[in-house]
C-alpha positions in Angstrom: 0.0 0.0 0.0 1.2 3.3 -1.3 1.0 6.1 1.1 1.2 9.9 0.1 3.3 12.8 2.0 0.1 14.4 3.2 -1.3 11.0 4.4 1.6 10.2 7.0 1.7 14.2 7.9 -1.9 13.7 9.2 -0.7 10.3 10.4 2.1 11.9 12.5 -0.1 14.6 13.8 -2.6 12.4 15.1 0.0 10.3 16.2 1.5 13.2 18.0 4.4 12.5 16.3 7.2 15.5 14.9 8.4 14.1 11.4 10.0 16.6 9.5 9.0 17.0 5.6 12.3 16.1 4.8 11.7 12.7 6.2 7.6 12.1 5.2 8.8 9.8 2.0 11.0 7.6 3.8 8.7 7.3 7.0 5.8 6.7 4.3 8.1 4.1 2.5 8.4 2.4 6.0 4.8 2.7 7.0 4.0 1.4 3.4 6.0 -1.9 4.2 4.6 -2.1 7.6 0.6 -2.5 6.2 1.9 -4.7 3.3 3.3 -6.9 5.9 0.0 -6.5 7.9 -2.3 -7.6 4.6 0.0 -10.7 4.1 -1.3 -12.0 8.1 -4.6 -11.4 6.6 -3.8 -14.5 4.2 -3.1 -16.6 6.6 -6.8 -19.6 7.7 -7.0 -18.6 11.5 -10.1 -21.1 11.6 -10.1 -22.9 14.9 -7.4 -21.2 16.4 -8.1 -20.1 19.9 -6.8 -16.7 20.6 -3.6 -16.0 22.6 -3.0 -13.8 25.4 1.0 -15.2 25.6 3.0 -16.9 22.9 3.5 -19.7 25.8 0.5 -21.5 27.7 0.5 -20.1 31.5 -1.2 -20.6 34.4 -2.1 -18.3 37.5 -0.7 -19.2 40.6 -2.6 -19.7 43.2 -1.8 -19.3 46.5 -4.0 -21.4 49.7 -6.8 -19.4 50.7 -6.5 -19.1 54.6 -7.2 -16.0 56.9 -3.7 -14.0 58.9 -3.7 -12.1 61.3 -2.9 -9.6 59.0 0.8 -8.8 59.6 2.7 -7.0 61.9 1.1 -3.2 62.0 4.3 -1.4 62.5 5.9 -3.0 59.6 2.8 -2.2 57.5 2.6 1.1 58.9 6.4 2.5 59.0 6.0 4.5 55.7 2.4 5.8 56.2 3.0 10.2 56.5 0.6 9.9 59.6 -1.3 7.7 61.9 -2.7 7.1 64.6 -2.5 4.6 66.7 -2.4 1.3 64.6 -4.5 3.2 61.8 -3.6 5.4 58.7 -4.8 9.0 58.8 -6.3 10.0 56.0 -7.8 13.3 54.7 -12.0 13.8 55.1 -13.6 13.6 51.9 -16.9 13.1 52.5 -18.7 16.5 54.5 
C-alpha cells in the first residue's frame, strides 16, 4: 500500500508524532511496508485457532486461601505520612 506525504503528515499529527518534511517519504516508504506486511497475516486460515494472550501456555498461581492475622502493623505502617494509633490518617472527603 502506497502512502502519500500528506497522508503520514496527518498520520504523525494524530500520532503526535514531529516528522519533519524532509523525512515524510521515507517514514511513508516504511509505513507502506509495515501495512503490506500486515495484509500478508490477513492471508493466513485462523479457523479454529483459539486466541492467545502469551506466545507460551501459562497458568495463574494460586496461592491457599487461609485467613492471617494480617501482619505486623508497624511494619505495614512504618511509611504511612501519619497515623494514629495502629491506623492510617487520612484526609475527610466526604462533608
Amino acid at each position: 500500500m502506497s502512502l502519500d506525504k500528506a497522508t503520514v503528515a496527518r498520520i504523525a499529527r494524530l500520532a503526535r508524532l514531529e516528522v519533519p518534511d524532509d523525512q515524510l517519504e521515507t517514514v511513508a516508504g516504511e509505513l507502506g511496508h509495515i501495512l503490506a506486511f500486515v495484509e500478508q497475516l490477513n492471508e493466513v486460515n485462523t479457523q479454529g485457532v483459539a486466541p492467545m494472550t502469551a506466545v507460551v501456555e501459562m497458568g495463574l498461581r494460586l496461592r491457599a486461601d487461609k485467613v492471617t492475622e494480617g501482619g505486623d502493623p508497624e511494619k505495614v505502617l512504618a511509611n504511612a505520612p501519619e497515623r494514629a494509633g495502629d491506623y492510617f490518617v487520612v484526609p475527610k472527603v466526604v462533608e
